[in-house]
N, C-alpha and C positions, 0 to 999 in steps of 0.2 A: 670191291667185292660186289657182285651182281645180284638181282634179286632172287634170279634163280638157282645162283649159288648158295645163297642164304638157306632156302628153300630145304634145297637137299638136304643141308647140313642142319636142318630141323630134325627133317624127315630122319637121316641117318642117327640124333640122339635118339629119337623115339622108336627106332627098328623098325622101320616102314621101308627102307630100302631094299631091292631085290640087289643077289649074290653078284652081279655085275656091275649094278650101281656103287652098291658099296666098296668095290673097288676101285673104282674111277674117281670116288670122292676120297678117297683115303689115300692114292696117290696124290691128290690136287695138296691133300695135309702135309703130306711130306715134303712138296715142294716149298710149302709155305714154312715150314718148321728150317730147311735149310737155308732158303732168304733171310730169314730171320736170325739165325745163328751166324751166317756171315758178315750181315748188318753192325751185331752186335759184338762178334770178332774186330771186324776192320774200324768199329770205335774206341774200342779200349787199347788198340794200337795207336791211334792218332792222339787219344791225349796221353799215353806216355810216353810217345816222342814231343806233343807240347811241353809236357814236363821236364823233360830229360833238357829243353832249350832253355826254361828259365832259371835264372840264377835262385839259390840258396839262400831261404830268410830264415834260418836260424828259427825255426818255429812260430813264426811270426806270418801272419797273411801277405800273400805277393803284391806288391806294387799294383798289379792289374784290380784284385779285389778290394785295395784299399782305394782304388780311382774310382775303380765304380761304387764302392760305395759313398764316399765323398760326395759324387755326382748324384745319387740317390738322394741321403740327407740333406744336399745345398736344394735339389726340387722339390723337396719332401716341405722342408723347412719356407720356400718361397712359395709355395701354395696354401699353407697356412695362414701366413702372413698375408698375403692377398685375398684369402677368404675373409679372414679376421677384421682387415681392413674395409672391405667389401659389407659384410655385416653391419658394420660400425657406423661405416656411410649412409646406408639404409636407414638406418634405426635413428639416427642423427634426422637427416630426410622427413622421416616418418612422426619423428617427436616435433618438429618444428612445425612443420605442413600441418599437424593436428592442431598443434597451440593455435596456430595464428587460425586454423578456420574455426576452433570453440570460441576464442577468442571474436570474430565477428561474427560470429551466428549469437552468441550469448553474454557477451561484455557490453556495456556502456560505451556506446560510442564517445567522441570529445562534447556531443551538443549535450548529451544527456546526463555526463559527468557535469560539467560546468552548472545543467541546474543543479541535479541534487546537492553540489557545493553549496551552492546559492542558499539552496533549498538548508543546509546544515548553519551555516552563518544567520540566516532568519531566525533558525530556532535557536538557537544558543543567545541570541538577541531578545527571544521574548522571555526564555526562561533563567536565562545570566544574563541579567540585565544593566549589570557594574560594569558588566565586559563590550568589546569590538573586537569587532574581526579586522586588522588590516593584510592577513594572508592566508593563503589556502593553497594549496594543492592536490593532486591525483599522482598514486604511483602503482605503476600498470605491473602485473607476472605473468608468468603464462597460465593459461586454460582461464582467461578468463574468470582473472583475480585478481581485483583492484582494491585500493586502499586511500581511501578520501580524507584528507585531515584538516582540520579548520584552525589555526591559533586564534588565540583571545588573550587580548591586552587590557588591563583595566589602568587609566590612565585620568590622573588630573591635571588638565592645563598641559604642559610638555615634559610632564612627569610620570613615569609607569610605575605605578604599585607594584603588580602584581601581574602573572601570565598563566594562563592554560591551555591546555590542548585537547578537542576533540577527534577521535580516530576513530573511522568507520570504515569496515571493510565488505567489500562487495564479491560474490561469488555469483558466478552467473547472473549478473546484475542483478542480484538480489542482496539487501542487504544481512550480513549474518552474524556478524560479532562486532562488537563496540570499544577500544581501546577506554582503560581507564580513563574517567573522570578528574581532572585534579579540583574543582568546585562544583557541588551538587546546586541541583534547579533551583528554583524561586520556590521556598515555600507556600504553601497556601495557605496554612493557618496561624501566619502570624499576623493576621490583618485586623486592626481592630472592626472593620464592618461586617465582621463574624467573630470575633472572638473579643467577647466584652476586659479591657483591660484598663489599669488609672490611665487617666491621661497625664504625658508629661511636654508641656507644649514649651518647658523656659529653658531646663538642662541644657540641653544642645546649642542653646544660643549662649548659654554660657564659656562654650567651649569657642565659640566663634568672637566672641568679645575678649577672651583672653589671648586671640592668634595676633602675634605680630602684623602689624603693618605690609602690604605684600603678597598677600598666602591667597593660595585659592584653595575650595574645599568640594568637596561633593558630598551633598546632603541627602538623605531618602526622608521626608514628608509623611506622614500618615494624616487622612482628612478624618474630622468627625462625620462624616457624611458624603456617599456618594455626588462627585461632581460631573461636568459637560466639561469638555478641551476651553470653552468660552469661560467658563466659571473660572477654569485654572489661570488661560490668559488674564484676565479681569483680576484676580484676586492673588494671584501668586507673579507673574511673569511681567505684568506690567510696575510690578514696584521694584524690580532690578533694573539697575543702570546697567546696562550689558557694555562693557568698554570694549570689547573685542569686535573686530569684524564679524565672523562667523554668526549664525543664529546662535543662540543660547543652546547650551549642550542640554538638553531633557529628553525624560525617557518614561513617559508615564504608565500607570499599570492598572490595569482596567477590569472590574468587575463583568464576571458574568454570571447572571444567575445569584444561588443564594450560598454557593459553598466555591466559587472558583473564579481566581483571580490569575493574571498572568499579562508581561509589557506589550504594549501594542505600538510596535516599533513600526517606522512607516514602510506600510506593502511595496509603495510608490517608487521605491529605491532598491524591491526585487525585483530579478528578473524571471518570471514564470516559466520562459522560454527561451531557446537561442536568439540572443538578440542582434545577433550580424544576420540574420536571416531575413530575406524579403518576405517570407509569407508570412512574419511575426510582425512587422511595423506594425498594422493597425493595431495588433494586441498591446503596443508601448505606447501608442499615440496620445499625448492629454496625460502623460505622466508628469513631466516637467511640470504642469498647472497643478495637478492634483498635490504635488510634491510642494509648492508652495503655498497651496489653502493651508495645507497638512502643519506647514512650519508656521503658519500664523492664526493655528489652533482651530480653524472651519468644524464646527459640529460635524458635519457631511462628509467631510473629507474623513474626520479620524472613524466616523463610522463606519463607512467605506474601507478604509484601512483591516480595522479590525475584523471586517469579515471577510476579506480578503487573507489575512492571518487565521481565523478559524478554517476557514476552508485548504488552505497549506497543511492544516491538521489532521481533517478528514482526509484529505488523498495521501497523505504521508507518514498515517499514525503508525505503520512498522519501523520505517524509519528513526522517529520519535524515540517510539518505545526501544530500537537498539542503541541510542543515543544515551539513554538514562537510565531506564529501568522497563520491565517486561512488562506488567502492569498497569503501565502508565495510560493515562484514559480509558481503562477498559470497561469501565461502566460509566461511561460518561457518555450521552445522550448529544454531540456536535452538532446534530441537527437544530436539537432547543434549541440549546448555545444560540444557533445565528437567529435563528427564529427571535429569542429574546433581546440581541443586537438590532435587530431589523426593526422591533417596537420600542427600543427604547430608547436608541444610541449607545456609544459607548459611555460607559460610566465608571471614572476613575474614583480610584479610594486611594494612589499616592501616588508618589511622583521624585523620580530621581532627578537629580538640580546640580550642575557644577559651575560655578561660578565668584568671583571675587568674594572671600571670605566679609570683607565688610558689609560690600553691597548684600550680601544676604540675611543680615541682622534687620534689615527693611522688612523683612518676614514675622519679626516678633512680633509680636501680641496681634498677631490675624486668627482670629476668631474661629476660623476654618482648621485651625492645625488641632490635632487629638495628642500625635507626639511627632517630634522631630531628632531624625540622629544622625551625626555626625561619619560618613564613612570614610573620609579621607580631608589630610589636609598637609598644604604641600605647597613649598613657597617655590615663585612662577622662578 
């Protein structure tokens, strides 16, 4: 239809047509009204002669409309399925590509896992100090959600008391929740060089006089009086016959200040940093030396130690505190702390000892003991 067909046939609803147009357009209607009626004749004859060809379904859709529609629902249904799949693959895609890039954008990498391990086995060392660590692990999820666990073995001679587990879980490598504790920290106020109590310096050796022949035991020491590593050497560790190869299993526990004690296990045997690393050698260099001043008691060396161990405190106390407890040093002044290590040395008030139940009756009547107790005893 033309546009000036159109036109007209505005024009002609609205009466703007003069008496000859409107006849000229009203014939063009006619033609079209009989086009049309022919159109619509000659299709209601072709499909009842299509009709009249197909067989009888008994009220039932024809063969033809159940193909196609068959052919409908089988496309209907495989674009679904392809969508659905399609989706799936995506979101799959998308879920993984995210993990793994939250994952090194904000996860601990392996060098940085491996310390704070490190860094978890130290502390559990100064504040369960009966305990060792000989395993540890990292267990990684996605987004950047990892789970650090340290076991701990308490163990005399090639016999294990007892075991525990620390579990620390990291979210965007930060540390945020602590799996239970099965042994709480080192106390601090059971020490007699704060906390005035009888001395009992013979019990315990009684307990060791009455062990069979055999047995080996591990003892915790309490001193009347703050010592040096040298005092202890001198006074304690020289009067055991050590018959093992190994240095003598000790773990001493060291006064800081007037209110805080805690073991000062050797630094020399953390690793601060990745140690397959060439930029770290110098950082480990003169460990091995310092590791055996450490073990044949050097003032220097355990002082050293020690504040090598407070400062693992300072840069770690969240750590720490999801480790034990939330409070944990939180009025504690770490800075003194080293400041007073750095004037005084370390100064131990006890000292854990395992070794031949006999040979440690060599300990009786030293002058230096306040009280002595038996933690274990357990034939080799």
């Amino acid at each position: 239809m033309s546009n000036e067909f159109q036109e007209k046939l505005q024009l002609y609803k609205e009466g703007k047509l003069t008496q000859d147009e409107i006849t000229e357009i009203e014939s063009e209607i006619d033609k079209f009204i009989a086009i049309s009626d022919y159109l619509n004749n000659d299709e209601r004859e072709f499909l009842k002669e299509l009709k009249q060809q197909m067989p009888a379904s008994n009220g039932e859709e024809n063969r033809i409309d159940k193909l196609l529609k068959r052919r409908v629902n089988l496309r209907i249904i495989m674009i679904t399925a392809f969508s659905a799949f399609s989706a799936l693959a995506v979101f799959i895609f998308i879920y993984f590509s995210a993990s793994k890039i939250t994952t090194t954008w904000f996860g601990l990498d392996y060098k940085e896992s491996y310390v704070k391990r490190e860094t978890m086995i130290q502390f559990a060392q100064m504040f369960q100090p009966k305990y060792k660590s000989y395993r540890s692990g990292v267990e990684t999820s996605r987004f950047a959600q990892q789970n650090i666990r340290v076991y701990l073995e308490n163990t005399v001679g090639n016999t294990k008391i007892d075991e525990a587990e620390i579990s620390v879980r990291y979210s965007f490598g930060k540390p945020v929740r602590s799996g239970t504790t099965v042994v709480p920290p080192l106390i601090f106020e059971d020490f007699p060089h704060f906390v005035a109590h009888e001395p009992d310096p013979i019990s315990g050796f009684k307990v060791l006089e009455n062990a069979p022949q055999g047995t080996k035991a591990k003892i915790f020491v309490e001193f009347n009086k703050a010592l040096t590593s040298q005092q202890i050497k001198e006074h304690f560790i020289n009067k055991i016959n050590n018959i093992d190869t190994a240095p003598l299993d000790i773990t001493p526990i060291a006064a800081i200040g007037s209110k805080f004690v805690l073991a000062n296990p050797s630094y020399y045997h953390f690793s601060p940093v990745f140690p397959y690393h060439k930029n770290n050698a110098k950082q480990l260099e003169g460990n091995s030396l310092k590791q055996n001043e450490y073990e044949n008691m050097d003032d220097q060396a355990h002082k050293e130690s020690l504040i090598g161990n407070l400062n693992l405190i300072k840069s770690n106390l969240r750590l720490l505190q999801v480790m034990y407890y939330e409070d944990m040093f939180e009025n504690i002044n770490i800075d003194d702390m080293i400041k007073h290590v750095e004037n005084n040395g370390a100064e131990y008030v006890g000292i854990f000892i395992s070794a031949d139940s006999k040979e440690l009756l060599n300990l009786k009547d030293n002058p230096l003991i306040h009280c002595m107790r038996v933690q274990n005893l357990v034939i080799w």
